[in-house]
C-alpha positions as a LaTeX table, in Angstrom:
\begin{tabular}{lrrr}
\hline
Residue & $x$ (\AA) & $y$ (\AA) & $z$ (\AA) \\
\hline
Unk1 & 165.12 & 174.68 & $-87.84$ \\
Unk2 & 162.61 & 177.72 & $-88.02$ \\
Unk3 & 162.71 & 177.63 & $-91.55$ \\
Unk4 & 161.29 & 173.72 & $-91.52$ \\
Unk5 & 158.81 & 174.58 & $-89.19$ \\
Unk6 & 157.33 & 177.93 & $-90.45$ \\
Unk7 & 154.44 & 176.22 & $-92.61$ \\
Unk8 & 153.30 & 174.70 & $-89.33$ \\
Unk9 & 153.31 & 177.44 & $-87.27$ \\
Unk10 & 152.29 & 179.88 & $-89.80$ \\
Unk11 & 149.09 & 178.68 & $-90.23$ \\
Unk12 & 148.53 & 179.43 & $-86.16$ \\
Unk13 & 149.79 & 182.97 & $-86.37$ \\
Unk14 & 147.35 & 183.68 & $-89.23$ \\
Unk15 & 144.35 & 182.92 & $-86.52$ \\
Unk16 & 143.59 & 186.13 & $-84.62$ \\
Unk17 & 143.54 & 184.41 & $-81.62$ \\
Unk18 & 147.15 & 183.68 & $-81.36$ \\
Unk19 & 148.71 & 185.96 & $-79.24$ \\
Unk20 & 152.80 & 184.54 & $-79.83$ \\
Unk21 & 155.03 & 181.83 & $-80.59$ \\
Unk22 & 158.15 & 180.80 & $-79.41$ \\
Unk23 & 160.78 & 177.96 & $-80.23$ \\
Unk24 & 162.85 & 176.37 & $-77.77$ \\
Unk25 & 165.63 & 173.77 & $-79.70$ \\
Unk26 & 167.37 & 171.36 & $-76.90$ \\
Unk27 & 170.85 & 172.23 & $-75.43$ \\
Unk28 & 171.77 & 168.51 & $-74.63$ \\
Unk29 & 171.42 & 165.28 & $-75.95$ \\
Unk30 & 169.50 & 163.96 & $-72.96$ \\
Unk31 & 166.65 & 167.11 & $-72.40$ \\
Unk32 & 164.33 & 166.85 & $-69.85$ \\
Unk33 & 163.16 & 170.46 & $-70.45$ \\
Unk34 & 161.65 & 169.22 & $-73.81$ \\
Unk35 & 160.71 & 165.67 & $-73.01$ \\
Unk36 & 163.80 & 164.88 & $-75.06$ \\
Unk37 & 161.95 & 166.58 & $-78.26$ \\
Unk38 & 164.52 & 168.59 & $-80.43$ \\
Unk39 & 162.38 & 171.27 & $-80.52$ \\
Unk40 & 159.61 & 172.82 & $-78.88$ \\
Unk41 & 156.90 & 175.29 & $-80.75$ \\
Unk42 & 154.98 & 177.08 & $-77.76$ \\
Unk43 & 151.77 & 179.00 & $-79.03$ \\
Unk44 & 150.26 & 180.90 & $-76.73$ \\
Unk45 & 146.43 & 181.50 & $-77.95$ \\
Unk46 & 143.74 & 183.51 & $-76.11$ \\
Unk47 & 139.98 & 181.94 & $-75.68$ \\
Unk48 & 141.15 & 178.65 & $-76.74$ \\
Unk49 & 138.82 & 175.39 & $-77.22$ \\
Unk50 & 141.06 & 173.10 & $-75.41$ \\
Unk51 & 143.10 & 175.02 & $-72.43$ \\
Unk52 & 146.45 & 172.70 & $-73.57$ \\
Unk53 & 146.85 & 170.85 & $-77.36$ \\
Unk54 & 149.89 & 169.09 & $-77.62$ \\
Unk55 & 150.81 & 167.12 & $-81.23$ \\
Unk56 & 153.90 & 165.53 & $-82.05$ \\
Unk57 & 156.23 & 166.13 & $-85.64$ \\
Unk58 & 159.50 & 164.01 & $-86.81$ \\
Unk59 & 160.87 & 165.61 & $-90.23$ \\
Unk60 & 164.53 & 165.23 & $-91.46$ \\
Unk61 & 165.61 & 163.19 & $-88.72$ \\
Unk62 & 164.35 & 165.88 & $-85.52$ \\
Unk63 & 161.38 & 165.42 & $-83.78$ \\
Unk64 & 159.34 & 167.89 & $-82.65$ \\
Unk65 & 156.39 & 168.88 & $-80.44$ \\
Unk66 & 153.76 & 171.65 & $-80.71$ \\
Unk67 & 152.26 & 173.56 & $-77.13$ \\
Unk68 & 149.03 & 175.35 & $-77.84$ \\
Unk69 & 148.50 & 176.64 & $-74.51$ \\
Unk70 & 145.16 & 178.85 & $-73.77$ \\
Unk71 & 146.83 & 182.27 & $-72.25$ \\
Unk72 & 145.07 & 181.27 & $-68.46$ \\
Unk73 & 146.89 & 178.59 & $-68.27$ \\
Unk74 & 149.91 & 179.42 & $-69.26$ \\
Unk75 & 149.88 & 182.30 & $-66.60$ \\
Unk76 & 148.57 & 179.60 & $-63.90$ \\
Unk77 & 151.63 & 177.79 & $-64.62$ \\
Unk78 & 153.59 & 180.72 & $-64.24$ \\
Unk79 & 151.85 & 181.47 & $-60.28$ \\
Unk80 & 151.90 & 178.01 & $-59.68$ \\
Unk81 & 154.49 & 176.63 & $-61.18$ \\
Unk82 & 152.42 & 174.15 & $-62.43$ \\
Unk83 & 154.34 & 173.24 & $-65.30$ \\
Unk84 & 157.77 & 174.54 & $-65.05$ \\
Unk85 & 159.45 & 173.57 & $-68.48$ \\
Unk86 & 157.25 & 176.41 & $-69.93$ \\
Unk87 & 158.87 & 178.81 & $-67.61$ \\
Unk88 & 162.42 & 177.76 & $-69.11$ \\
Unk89 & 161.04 & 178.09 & $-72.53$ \\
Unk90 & 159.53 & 181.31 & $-72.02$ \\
Unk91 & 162.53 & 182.72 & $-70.45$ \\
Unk92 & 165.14 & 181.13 & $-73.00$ \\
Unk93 & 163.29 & 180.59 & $-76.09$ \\
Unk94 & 163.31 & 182.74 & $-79.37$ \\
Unk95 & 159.98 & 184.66 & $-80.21$ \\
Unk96 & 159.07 & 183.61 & $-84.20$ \\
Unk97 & 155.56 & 185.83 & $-83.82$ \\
Unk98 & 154.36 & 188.10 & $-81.67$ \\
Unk99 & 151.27 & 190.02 & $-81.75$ \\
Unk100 & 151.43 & 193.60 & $-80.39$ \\
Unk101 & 154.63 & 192.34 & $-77.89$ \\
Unk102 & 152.43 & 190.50 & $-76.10$ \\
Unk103 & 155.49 & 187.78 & $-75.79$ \\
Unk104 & 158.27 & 190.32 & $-75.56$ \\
Unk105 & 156.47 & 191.42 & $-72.62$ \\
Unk106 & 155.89 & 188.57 & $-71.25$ \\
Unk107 & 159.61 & 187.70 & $-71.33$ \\
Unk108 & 160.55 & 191.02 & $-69.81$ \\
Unk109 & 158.03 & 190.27 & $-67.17$ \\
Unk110 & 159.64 & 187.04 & $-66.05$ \\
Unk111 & 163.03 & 188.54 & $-66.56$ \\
Unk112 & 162.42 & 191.22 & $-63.82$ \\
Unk113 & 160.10 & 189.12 & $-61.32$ \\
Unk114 & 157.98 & 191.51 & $-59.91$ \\
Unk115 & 157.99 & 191.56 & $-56.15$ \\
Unk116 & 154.34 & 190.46 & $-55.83$ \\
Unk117 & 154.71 & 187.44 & $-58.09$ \\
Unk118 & 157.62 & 186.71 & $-56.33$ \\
Unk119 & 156.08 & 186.49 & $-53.06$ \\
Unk120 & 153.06 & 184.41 & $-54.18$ \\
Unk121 & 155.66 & 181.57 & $-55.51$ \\
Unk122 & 157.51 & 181.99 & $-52.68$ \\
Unk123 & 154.38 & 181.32 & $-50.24$ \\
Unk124 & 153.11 & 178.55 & $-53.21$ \\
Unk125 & 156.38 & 176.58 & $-52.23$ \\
Unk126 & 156.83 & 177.48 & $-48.72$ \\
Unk127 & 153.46 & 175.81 & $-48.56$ \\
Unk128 & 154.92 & 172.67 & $-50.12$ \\
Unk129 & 157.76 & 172.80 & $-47.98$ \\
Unk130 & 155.62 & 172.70 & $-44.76$ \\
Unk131 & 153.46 & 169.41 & $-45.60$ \\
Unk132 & 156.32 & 167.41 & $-47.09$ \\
Unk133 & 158.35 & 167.91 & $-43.98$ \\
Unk134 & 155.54 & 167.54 & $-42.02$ \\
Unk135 & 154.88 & 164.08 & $-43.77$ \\
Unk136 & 158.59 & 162.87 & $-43.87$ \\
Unk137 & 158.44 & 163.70 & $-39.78$ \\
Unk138 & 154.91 & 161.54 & $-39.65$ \\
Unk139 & 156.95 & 158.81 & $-41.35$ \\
Unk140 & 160.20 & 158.87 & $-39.51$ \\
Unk141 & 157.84 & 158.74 & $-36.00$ \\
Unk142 & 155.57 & 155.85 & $-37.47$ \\
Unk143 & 159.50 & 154.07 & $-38.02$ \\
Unk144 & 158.62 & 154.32 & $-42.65$ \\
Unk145 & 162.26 & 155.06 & $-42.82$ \\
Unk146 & 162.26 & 154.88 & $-46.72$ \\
Unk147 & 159.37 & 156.69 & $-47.11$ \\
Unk148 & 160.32 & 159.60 & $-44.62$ \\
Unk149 & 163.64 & 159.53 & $-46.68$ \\
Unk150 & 161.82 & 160.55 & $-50.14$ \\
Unk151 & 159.60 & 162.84 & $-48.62$ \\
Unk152 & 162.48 & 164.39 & $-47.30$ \\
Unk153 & 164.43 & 164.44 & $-50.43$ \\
Unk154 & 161.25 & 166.40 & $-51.46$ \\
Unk155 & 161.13 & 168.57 & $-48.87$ \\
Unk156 & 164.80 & 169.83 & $-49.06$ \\
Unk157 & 163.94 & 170.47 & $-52.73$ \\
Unk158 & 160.91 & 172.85 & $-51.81$ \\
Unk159 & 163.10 & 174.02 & $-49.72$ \\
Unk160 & 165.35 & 174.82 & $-52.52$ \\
Unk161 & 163.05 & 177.02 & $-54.50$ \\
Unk162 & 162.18 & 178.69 & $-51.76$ \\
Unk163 & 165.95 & 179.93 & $-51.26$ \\
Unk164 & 166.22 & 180.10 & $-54.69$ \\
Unk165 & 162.89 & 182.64 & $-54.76$ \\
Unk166 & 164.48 & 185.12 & $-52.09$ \\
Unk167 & 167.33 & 185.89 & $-53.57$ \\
Unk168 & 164.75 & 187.11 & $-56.70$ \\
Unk169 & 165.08 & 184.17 & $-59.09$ \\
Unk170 & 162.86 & 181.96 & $-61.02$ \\
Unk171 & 163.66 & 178.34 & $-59.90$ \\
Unk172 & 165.05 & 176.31 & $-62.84$ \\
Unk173 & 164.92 & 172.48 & $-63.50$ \\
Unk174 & 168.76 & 172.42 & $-61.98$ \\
Unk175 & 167.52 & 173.92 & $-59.28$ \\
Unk176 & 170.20 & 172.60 & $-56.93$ \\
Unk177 & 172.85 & 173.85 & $-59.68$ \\
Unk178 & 171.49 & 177.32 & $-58.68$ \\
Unk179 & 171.81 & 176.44 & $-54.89$ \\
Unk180 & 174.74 & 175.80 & $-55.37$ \\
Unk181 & 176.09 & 179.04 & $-56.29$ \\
Unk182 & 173.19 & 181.59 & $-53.82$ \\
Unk183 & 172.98 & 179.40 & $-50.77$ \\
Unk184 & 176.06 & 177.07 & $-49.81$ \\
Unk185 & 174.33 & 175.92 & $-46.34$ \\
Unk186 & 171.01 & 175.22 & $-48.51$ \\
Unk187 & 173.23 & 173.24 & $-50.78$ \\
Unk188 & 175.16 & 171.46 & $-48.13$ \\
Unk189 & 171.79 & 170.20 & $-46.55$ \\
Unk190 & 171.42 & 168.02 & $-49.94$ \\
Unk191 & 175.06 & 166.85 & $-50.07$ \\
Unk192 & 174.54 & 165.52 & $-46.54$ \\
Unk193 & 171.82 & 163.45 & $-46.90$ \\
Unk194 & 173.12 & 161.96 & $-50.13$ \\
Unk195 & 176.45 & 161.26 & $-49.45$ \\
Unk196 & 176.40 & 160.68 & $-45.37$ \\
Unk197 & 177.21 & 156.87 & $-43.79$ \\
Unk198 & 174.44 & 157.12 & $-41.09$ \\
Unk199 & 171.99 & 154.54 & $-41.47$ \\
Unk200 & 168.74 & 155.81 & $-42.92$ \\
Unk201 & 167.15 & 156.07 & $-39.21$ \\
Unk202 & 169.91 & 158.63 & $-37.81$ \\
Unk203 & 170.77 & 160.12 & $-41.18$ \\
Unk204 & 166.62 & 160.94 & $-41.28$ \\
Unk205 & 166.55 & 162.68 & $-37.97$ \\
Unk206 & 169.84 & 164.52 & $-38.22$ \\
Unk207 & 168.21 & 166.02 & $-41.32$ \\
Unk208 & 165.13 & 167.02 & $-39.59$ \\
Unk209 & 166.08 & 169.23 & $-37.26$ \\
Unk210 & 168.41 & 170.75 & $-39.32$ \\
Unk211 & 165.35 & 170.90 & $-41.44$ \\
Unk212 & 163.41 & 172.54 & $-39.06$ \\
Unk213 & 165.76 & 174.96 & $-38.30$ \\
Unk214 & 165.81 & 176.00 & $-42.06$ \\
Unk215 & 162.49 & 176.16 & $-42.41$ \\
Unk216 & 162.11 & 178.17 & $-39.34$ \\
Unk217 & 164.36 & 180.75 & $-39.72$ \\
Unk218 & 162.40 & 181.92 & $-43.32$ \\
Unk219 & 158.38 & 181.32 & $-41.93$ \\
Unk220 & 157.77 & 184.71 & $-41.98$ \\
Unk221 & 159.53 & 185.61 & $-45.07$ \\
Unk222 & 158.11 & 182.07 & $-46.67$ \\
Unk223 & 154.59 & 183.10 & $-45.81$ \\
Unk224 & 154.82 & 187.23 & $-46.69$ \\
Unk225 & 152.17 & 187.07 & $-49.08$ \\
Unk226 & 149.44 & 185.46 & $-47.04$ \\
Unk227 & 150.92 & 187.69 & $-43.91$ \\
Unk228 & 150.22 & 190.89 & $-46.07$ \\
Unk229 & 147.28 & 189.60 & $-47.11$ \\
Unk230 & 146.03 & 188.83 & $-43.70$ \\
Unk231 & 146.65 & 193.00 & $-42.66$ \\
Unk232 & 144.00 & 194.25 & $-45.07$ \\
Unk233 & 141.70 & 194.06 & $-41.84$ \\
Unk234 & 142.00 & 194.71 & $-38.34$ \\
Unk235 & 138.72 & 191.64 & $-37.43$ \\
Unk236 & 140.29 & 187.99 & $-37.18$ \\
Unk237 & 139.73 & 185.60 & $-40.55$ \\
Unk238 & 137.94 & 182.63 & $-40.62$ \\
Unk239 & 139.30 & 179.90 & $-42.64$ \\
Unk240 & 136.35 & 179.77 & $-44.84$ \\
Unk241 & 137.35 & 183.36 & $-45.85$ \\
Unk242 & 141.01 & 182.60 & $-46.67$ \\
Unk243 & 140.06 & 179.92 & $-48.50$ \\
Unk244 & 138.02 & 181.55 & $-51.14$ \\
Unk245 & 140.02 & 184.05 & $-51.49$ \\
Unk246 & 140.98 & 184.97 & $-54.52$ \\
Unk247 & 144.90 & 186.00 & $-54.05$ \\
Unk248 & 145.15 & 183.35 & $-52.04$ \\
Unk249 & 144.08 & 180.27 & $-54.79$ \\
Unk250 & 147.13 & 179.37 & $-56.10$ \\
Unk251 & 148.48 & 177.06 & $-52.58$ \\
Unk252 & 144.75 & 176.93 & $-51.12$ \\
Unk253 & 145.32 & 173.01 & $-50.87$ \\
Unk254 & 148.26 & 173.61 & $-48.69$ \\
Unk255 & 146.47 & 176.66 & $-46.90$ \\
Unk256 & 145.33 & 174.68 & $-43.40$ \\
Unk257 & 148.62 & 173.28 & $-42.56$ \\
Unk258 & 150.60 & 176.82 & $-43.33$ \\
Unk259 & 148.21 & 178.32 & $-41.07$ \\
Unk260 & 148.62 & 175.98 & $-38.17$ \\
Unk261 & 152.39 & 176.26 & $-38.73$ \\
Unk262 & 152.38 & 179.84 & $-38.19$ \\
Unk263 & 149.81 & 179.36 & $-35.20$ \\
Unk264 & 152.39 & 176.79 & $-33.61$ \\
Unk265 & 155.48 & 179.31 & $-34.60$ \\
Unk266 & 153.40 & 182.14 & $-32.66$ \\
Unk267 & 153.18 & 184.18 & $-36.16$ \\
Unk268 & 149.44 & 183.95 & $-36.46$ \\
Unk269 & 147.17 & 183.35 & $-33.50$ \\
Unk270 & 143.64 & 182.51 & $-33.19$ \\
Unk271 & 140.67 & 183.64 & $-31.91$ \\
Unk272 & 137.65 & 181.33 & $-30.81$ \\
Unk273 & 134.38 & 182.67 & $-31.13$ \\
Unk274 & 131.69 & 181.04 & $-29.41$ \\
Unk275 & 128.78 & 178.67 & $-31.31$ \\
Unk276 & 125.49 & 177.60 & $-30.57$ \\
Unk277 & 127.31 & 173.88 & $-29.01$ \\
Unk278 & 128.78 & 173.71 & $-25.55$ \\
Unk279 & 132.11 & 173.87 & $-25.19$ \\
Unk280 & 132.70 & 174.38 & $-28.99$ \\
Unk281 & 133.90 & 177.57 & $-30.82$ \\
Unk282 & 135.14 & 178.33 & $-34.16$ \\
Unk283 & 138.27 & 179.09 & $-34.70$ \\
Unk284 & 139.80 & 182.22 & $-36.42$ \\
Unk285 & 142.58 & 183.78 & $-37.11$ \\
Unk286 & 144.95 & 187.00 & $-36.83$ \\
Unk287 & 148.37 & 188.82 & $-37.26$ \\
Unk288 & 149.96 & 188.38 & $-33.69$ \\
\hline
\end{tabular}
C-alpha cells in the first residue's frame, strides 16, 4: 500500500513546509475511523493556504483519501477534540516522513498525555457534559420525552470521556468499549437506559438522577483546569475576563453554564459589585 502511494505523497514531503506524514490502512470492513476509505494519508504542513485539503484516490481496487491539515489545526483538534479520527490516526498510524521527529514526537506526546492537556480535555468535555444534561432535564420537565432521551444518550457519552480522561486516556471512537473495561458503574449507566422496560418517561428520570449523581461526584475534578486557573489571583473574575482568556478558549462556548454549575454546587461563588443602576450589580466570581 505505501509503495502505491509514495508518488503522491512524495511530491508533499519534497515541499519544505511539510512537517510529516502518516498512513492509517482500515482494520475492518465497515471503518468509521476512515470514512470507510482503505487508507488514509495525513500530512501535517506548517503555514498552510487552506487550514484542511482533503482529495479523494481509487487505484487497484482501494480507495483512498489525502488530509493536508495546517499544524494549528491539527493541534486544535487535539485540545478540542474537534475531530477525533485524527487522534486515532495519529496514535495508530505508521509515520512514512518525518521532518526533524516532528511526528515521532508528536506520537510520543499523545502516548504519554501530559497532565495539563489532560485536564483541559477533561474540563472541554465536562463542559459538554453539563449543558447536554442540563438540556435533556429542560426536555424531560417541558414532557419532550424523545428529545430528553437523545440528549441524554449524549450526555452519558460526555460523560464517558470524561471517565475515560481520569483514568489518563485519550477517548477513542469505542469509547464505551473502553468504559467498559475502567469504569463498570459508568458502563452500567448506558446498559440501563438501553436495555431497561420503563417507559421512556420513568426510564428518563431514573437516569437523571443517577446522572446527577455522576456528574456530581467528579465537578471538581471535571472542572480542575478552569479551578487552577481561577487561583492565579486572589481578586474575584468577571466573566468578561474568563472569557477571553486564552487557556480557557478551547470550551469558552460552554464557559457560562460550567460556571453557574459550580456556583449552584457551592465550588465557585460570586461576588456582586455595585453599578451605576439601582438595585443592579455585576456579578463576579471566586474560588470558595
Amino acid at each position: 500500500m505505501e509503495n502505491l502511494l509514495r508518488p503522491i505523497y512524495q511530491e508533499r514531503a519534497s515541499q519544505p513546509n511539510t512537517l510529516g506524514v502518516l498512513l492509517y490502512e482500515k482494520l475492518h470492513d465497515q471503518s468509521p475511523v476512515t470514512d470507510n476509505f482503505d487508507v488514509i494519508l495525513l500530512i501535517v504542513v506548517r503555514e498552510a493556504e487552506e487550514d484542511w485539503y482533503v482529495k479523494h484516490y481509487e487505484f487497484e481496487q482501494k480507495t483512498a483519501a489525502m488530509h493536508i491539515v495546517d499544524e494549528q489545526l491539527l493541534n486544535e483538534w487535539i485540545d478540542k477534540s474537534g475531530y477525533r479520527k485524527a487522534i486515532d490516526w495519529l496514535i495508530n498510524g505508521k509515520v512514512i516522513f518525518d521532518r526533524n521527529e516532528y511526528m515521532a514526537n508528536l506520537k510520543e506526546t499523545l502516548h504519554q498525555f501530559p497532565e495539563k492537556n489532560r485536564k483541559l480535555k477533561k474540563a472541554v468535555e465536562f463542559a459538554k457534559l453539563i449543558r447536554a444534561y442540563r438540556e435533556c432535564k429542560d426536555l424531560y420537565n417541558s414532557k419532550h420525552y424523545m428529545d430528553a432521551n437523545s440528549l441524554m444518550v449524549r450526555s452519558l457519552h460526555y460523560l464517558a470521556r470524561v471517565t475515560v480522561l481520569e483514568k489518563g486516556f485519550h477517548p477513542e471512537i469505542t469509547v464505551w468499549n473502553q468504559v467498559k473495561k475502567i469504569d463498570p458503574e459508568v458502563y452500567k449507566l448506558y446498559e440501563e437506559l438501553m436495555e431497561s422496560e420503563e417507559s421512556l418517561e420513568k426510564k428518563i428520570s431514573l437516569m437523571l438522577l443517577a446522572s446527577d449523581f455522576a456528574i456530581h461526584s467528579r465537578a471538581e475534578h471535571g472542572a480542575e483546569h478552569l479551578l487552577n486557573l481561577m487561583k492565579e489571583k486572589e481578586e474575584p473574575w468577571s466573566f468578561g475576563e474568563l472569557k477571553v482568556h486564552p487557556e480557557l478558549q478551547a470550551y469558552t462556548l460552554d464557559l457560562s453554564i460550567l460556571l453557574e454549575y459550580l456556583v449552584e454546587r457551592k465550588i465557585i461563588k460570586t461576588v456582586l459589585v455595585e453599578t451605576k443602576g439601582q438595585s443592579i450589580f455585576h456579578r463576579q466570581y471566586v474560588l470558595k
